[in-house]
KEFITI-494740 format. One record per residue (C-alpha): residue number from 1; residue in one letter; x, y, z. Coordinates in Angstrom, 1 decimal, padded with zeros to 4 digits, always signed. Layout:
BEGIN
(NUM,A,(X,Y,Z))
...
end
This chain:
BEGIN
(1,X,(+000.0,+000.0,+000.0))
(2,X,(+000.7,+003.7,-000.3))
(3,X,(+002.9,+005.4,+002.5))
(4,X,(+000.1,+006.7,+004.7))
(5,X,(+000.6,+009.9,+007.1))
(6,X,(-000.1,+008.5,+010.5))
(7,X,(-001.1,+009.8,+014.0))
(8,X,(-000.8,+007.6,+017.1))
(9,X,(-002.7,+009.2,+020.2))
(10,X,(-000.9,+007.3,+023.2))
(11,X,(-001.2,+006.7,+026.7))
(12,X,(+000.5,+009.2,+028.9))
(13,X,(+000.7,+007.4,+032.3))
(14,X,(+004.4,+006.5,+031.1))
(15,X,(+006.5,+007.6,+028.1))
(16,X,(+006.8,+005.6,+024.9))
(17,X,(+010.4,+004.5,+024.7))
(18,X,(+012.1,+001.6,+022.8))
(19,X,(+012.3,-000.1,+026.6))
(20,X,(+008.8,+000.1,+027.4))
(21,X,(+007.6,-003.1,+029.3))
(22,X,(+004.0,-002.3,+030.1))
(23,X,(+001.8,-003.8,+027.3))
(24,X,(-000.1,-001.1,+025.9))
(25,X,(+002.8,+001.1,+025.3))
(26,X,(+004.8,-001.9,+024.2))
(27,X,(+001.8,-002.6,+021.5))
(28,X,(+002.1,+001.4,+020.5))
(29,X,(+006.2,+000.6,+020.2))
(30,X,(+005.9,-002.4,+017.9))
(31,X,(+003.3,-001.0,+016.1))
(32,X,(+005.0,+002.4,+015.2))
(33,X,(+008.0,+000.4,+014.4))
(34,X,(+006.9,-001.7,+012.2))
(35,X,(+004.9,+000.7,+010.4))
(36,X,(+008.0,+002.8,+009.7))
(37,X,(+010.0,+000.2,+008.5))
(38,X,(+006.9,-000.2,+005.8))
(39,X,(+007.8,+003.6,+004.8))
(40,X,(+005.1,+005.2,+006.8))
(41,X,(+005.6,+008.8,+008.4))
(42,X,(+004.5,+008.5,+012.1))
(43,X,(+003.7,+011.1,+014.5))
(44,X,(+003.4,+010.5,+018.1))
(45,X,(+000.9,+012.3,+020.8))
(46,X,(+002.8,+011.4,+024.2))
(47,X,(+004.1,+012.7,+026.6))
(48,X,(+007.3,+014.9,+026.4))
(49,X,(+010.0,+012.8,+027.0))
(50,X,(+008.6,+010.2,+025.2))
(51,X,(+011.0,+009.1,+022.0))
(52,X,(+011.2,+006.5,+019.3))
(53,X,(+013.7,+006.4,+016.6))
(54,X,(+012.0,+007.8,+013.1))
(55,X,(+009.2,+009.1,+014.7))
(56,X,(+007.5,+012.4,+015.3))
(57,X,(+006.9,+013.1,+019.2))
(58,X,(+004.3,+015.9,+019.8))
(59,X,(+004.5,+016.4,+023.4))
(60,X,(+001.2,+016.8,+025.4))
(61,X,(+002.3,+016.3,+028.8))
(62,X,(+006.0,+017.3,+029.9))
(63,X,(+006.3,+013.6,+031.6))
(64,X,(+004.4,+010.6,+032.3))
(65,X,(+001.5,+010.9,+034.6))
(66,X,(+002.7,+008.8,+037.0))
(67,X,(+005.9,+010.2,+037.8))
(68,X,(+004.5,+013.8,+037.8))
(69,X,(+004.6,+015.6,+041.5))
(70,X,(+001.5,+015.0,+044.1))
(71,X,(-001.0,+017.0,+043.6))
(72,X,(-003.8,+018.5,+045.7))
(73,X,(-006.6,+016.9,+042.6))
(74,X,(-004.6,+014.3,+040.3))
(75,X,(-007.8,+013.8,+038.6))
(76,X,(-007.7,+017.9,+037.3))
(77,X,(-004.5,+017.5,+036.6))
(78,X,(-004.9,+014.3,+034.5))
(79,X,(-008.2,+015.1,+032.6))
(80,X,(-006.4,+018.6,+031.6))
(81,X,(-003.8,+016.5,+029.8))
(82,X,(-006.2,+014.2,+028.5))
(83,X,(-008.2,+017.2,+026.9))
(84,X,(-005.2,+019.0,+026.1))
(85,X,(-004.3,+015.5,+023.8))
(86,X,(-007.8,+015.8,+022.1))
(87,X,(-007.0,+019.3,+021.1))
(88,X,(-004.2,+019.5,+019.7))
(89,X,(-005.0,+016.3,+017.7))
(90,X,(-007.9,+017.7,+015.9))
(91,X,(-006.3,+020.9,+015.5))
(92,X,(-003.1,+019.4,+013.5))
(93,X,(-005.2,+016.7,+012.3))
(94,X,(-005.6,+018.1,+008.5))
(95,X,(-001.4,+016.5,+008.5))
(96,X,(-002.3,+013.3,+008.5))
(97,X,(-004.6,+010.6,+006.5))
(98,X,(-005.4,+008.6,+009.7))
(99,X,(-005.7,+008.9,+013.7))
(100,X,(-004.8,+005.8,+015.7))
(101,X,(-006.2,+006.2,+019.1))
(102,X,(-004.7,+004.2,+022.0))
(103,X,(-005.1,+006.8,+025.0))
(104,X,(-006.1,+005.5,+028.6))
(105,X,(-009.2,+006.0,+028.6))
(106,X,(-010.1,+005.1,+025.3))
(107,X,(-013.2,+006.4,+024.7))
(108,X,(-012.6,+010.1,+025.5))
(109,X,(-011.3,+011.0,+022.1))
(110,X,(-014.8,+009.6,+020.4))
(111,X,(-016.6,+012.5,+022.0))
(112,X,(-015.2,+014.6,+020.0))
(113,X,(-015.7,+012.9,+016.8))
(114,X,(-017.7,+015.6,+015.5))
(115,X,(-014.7,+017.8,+015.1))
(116,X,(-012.3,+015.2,+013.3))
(117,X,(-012.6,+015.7,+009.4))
(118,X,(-009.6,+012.7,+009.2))
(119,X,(-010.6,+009.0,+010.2))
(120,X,(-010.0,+008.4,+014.1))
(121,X,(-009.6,+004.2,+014.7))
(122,X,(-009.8,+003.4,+018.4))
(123,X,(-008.1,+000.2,+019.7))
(124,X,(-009.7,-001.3,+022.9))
(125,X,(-007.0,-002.3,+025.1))
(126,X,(-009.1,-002.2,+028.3))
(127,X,(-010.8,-005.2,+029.7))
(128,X,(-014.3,-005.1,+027.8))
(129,X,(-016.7,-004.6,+030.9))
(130,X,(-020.1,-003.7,+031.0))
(131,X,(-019.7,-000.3,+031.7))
(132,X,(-016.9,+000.2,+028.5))
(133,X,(-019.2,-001.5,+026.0))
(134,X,(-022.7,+000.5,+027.1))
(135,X,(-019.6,+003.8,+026.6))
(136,X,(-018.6,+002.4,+023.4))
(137,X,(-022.1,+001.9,+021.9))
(138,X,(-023.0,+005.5,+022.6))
(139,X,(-020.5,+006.3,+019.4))
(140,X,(-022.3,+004.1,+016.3))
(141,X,(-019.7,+005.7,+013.8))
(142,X,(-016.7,+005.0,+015.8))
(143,X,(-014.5,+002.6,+014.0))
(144,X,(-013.3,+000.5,+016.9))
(145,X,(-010.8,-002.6,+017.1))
(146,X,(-011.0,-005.1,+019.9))
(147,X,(-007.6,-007.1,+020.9))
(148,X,(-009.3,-010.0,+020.9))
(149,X,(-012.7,-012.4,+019.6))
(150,X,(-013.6,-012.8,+023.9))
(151,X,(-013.5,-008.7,+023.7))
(152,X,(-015.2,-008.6,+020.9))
(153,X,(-018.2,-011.1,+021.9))
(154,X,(-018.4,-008.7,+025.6))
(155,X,(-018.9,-005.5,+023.7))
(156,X,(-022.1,-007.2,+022.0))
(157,X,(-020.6,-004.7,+019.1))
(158,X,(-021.1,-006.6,+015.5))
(159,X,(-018.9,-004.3,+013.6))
(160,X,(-016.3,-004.0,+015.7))
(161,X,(-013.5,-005.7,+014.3))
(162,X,(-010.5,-007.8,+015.8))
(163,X,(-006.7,-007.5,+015.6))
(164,X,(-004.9,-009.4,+018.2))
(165,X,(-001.7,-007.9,+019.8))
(166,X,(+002.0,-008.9,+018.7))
(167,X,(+005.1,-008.8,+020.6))
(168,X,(+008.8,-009.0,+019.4))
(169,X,(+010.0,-012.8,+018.3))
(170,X,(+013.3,-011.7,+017.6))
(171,X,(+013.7,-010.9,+021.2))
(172,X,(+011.7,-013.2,+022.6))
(173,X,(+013.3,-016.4,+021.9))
(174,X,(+014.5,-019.4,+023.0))
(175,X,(+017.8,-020.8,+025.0))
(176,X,(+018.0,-024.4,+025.2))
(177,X,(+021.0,-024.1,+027.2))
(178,X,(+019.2,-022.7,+030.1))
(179,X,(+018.3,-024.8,+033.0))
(180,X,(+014.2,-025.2,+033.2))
(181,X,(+013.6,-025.2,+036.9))
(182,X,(+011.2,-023.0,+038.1))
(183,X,(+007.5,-021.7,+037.5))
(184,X,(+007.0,-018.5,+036.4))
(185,X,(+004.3,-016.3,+037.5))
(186,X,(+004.0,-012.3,+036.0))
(187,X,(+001.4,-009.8,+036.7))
(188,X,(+000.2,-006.7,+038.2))
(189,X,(-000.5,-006.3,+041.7))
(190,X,(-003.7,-004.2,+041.6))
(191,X,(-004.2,-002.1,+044.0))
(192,X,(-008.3,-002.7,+043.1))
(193,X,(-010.5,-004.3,+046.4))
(194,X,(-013.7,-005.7,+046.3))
(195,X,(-016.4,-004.8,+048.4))
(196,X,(-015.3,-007.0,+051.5))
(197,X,(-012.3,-005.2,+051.6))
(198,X,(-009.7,-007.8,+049.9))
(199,X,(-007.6,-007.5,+047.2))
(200,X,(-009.2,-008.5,+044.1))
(201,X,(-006.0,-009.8,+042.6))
(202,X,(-006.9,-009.9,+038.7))
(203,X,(-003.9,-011.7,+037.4))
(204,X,(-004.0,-014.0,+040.0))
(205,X,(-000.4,-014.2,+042.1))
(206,X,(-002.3,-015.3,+045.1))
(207,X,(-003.2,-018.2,+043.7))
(208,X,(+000.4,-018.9,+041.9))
(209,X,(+001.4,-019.0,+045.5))
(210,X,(-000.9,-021.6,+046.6))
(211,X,(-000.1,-023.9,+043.7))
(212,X,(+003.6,-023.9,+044.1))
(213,X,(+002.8,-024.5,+048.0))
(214,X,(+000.2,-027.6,+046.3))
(215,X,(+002.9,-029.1,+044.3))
(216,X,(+006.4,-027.9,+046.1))
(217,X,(+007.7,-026.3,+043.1))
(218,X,(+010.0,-023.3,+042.6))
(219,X,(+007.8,-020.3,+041.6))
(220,X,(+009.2,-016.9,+040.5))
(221,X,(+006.7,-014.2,+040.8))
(222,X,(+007.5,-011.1,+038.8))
(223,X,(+005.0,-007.7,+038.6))
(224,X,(+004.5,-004.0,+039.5))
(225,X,(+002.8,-003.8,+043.2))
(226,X,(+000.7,-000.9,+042.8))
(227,X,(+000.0,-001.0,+046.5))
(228,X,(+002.8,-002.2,+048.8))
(229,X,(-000.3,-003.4,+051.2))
(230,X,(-000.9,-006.2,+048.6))
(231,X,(+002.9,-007.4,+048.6))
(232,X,(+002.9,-007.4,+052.5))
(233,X,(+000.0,-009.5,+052.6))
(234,X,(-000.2,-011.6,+049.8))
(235,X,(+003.3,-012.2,+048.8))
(236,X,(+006.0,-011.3,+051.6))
(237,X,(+004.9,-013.8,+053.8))
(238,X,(+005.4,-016.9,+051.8))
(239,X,(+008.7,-015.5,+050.0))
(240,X,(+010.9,-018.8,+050.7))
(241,X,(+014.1,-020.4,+049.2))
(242,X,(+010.9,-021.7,+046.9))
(243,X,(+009.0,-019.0,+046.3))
(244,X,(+010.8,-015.7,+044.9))
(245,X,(+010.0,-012.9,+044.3))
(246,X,(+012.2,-011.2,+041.9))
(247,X,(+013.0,-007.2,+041.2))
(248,X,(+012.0,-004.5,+043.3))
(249,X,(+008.6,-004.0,+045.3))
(250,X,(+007.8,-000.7,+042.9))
(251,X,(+004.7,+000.3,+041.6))
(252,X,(+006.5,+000.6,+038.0))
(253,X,(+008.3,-002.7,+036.6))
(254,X,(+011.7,-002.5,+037.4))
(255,X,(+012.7,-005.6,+035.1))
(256,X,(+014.4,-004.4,+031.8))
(257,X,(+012.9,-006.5,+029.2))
(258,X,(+016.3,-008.9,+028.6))
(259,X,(+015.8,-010.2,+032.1))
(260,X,(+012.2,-011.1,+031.6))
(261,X,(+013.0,-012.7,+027.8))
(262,X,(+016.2,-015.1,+030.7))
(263,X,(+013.0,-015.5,+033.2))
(264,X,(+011.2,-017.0,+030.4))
(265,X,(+013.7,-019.1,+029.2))
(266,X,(+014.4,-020.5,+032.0))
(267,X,(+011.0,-021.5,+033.0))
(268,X,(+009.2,-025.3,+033.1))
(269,X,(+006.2,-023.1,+032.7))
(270,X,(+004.5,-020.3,+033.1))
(271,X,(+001.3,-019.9,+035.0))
(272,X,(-001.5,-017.3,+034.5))
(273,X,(-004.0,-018.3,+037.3))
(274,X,(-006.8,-015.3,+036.3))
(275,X,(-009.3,-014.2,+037.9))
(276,X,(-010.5,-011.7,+035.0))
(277,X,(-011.7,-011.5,+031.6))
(278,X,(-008.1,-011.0,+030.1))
(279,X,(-008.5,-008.9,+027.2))
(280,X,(-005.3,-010.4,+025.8))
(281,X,(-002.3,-011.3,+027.9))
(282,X,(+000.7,-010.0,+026.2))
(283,X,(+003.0,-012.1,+028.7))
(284,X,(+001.5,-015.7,+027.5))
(285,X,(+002.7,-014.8,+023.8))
(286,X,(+006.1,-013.6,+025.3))
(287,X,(+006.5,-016.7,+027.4))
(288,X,(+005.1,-019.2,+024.2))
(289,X,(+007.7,-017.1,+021.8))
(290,X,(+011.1,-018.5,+024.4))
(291,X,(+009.6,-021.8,+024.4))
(292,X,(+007.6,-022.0,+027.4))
(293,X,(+004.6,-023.8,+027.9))
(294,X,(+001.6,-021.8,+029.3))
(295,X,(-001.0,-023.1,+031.9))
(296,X,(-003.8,-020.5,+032.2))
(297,X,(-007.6,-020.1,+033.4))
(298,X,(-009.8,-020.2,+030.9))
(299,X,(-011.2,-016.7,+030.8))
(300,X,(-010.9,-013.5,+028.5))
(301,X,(-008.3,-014.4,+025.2))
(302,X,(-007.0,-017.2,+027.0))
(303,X,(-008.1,-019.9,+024.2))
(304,X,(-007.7,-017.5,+021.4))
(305,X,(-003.6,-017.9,+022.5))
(306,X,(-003.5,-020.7,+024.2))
(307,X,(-004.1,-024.0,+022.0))
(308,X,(-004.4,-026.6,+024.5))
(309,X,(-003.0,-029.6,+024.8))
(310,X,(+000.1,-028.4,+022.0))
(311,X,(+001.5,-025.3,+023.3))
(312,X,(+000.2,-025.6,+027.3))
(313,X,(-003.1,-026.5,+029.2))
(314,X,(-006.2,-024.6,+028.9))
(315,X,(-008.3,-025.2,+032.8))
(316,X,(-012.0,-024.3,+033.5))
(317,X,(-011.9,-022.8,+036.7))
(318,X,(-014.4,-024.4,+037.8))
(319,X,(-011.5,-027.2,+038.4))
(320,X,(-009.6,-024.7,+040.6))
(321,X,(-006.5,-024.9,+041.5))
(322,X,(-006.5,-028.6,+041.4))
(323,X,(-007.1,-028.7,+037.8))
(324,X,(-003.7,-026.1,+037.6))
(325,X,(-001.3,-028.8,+039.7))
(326,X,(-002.5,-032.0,+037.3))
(327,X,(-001.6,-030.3,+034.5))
(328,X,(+002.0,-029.5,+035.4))
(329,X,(+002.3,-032.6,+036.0))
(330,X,(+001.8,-033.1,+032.3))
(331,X,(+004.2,-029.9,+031.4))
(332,X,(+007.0,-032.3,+030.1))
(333,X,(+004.4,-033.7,+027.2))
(334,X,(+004.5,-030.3,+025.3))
(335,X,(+007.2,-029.7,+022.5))
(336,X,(+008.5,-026.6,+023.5))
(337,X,(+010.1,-026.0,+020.0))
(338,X,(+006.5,-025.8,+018.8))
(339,X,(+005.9,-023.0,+021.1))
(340,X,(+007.9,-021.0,+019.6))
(341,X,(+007.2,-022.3,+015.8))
(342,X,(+003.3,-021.3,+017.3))
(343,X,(+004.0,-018.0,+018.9))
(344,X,(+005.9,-016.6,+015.8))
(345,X,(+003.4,-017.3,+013.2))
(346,X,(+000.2,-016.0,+015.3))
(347,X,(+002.1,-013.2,+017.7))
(348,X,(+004.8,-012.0,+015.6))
(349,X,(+005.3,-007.8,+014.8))
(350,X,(+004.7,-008.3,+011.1))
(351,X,(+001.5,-010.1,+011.6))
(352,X,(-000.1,-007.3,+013.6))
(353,X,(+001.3,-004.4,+011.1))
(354,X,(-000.3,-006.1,+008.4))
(355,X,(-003.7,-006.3,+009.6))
(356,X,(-003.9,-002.5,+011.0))
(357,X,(-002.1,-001.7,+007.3))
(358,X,(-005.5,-003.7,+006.0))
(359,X,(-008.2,-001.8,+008.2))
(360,X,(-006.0,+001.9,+007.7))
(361,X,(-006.5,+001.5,+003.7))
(362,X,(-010.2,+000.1,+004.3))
(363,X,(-011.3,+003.1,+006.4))
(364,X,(-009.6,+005.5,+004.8))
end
């Protein structure tokens, strides 16, 4: 296709760096790479220290949100940036051919759709819950793109179409010559409590816990705690010469993204106990693309990159956690050279460039 003029409207909780670990940025990364090495121009709306290489930045924040000064009202301060995005989109938006929108939240940009003359697409990265789809279907005309056929299928949204997320193969990749000796457990510690009070722990690293206590293996937990009151009572005390937590206890990943692709690699498996709707899971594509069999809950995307029984175990959760410990036991049956021949040929950069290259020149 034709070089297009491209505008990427990004998140700016963090800034968008080549290093970026935290999966929607790391999406935005790939994605702007990859569509510069097809000979597109690409300007970025982050935040001001944000940089790629080849890329336009238009600064709309001087730094990430979350490393900004306290504040008497963080929620003023945010929603001026988020408006001030908005703005300065539509009013440089006769330069380009196309607006991609991936800001956090990603709905405010559609309610100003009457003032965008160019095509705005909107890429759902959020988990797809009731509240976000009755949002979404107040916008008819919005062309919107789910990561995945579960998000999809929980907007109750027909036209919305699906392009699943990619991460980097050539990085992610296999080393036979590492020792396999632990599981490996990754996710954010949200600081999010339900209405008795307890941590609702989405990605599950309670439960990791209790299944390396079930089956006495080595488990390495690795994730942001975005409240240090989770860590003290949900990891710290069972942190053993079994159970590990590794990094800092930081409410940003402190993990650069080699040691995560040597965690990986050196894994027997990795575990995503759930207890959402995962949208996607960037880290079971990661963990598939270095060989690594994946166990996970089937809930959210899980089936749409998980294919059970070849690369890793798919378990209802109705089975608990007893239905997680039998299938370890069965980790060793799974080719883990075919976890990688899988994960490059579903989850690899090009794929996902090609497909948003596809809906661009349709909408356009």
């Amino acid at each position: 296709m034709k070089a297009l003029r491209l505008a990427l409207l990004a998140p700016i909780k963090r800034p968008i760096t080549p290093d970026t670990t935290v999966s929607r940025a790391r999406v935005i990364v790939d994605l702007v790479q990859g569509l510069l090495k097809k000979g597109h121009e690409i300007t970025l709306f982050a935040t001001a220290d944000s940089y790629l290489p080849g890329a336009t930045i238009v600064g709309v924040a001087p730094q990430g949100l979350n490393f900004m000064p306290a504040t008497e009202n963080a929620f003023y301060r945010d929603s001026a940036y988020f408006t001030q995005t908005i703005v300065k989109a539509i009013q440089a938006q006769t330069q380009f051919d196309l607006i991609h929108n991936h800001m956090y939240p990603e709905y405010l940009p559609l309610l100003a759709l009457s003032s965008f003359q160019t095509p705005v697409l909107t890429t759902v990265h959020s988990q797809m819950t009731p509240e976000t789809a009755q949002t979404l279907k107040l916008f008819p005309s919005a062309h919107l793109v789910a990561i995945s056929q579960a998000a999809k299928q929980a907007s109750g949204i027909t036209s919305i179409e699906v392009v699943h997320n990619s991460i980097t193969t050539e990085l992610f990749k296999p080393d036979e010559s590492r020792p396999k000796s632990y599981l490996l457990a990754v996710g954010r510690m949200s600081k999010a409590r339900g209405a008795n009070g307890n941590f609702i722990d989405p990605k599950g690293i309670a439960n990791a816990i209790k299944i390396a206590q079930i089956t006495g293996e080595h488990l390495k937990i690795v994730g942001n705690v975005e409240d240090p009151e989770f860590f003290e009572t949900l990891v710290k005390p069972y942190v053993s010469e079994k159970i590990e937590f590794v990094g800092e206890v930081s409410s940003e990943q402190t993990l650069s993204r080699a040691q995560m692709v040597e965690l990986f690699q050196g894994a027997t498996a990795f575990i995503n106990p759930i207890n959402w709707e995962e949208p996607f899971g960037l880290v079971m594509a990661e963990a598939l693309a270095c060989g690594t069999p994946v166990i996970a809950f089937n809930r959210g995307a899980v089936s749409e990159i998980v294919k059970d029984g070849e690369v890793g175990f798919i378990v209802d959760p109705a089975e608990g956690l007893t239905g997680f410990t039998e299938k370890i036991k069965q980790i060793n049956t799974i080719d883990r050279k075919h976890c990688r021949d899988y994960a490059v040929e579903h989850f690899a950069t090009e794929r996902m460039v090609r497909e948003y290259e596809q809906l661009y020149a349709k909408i356009i």
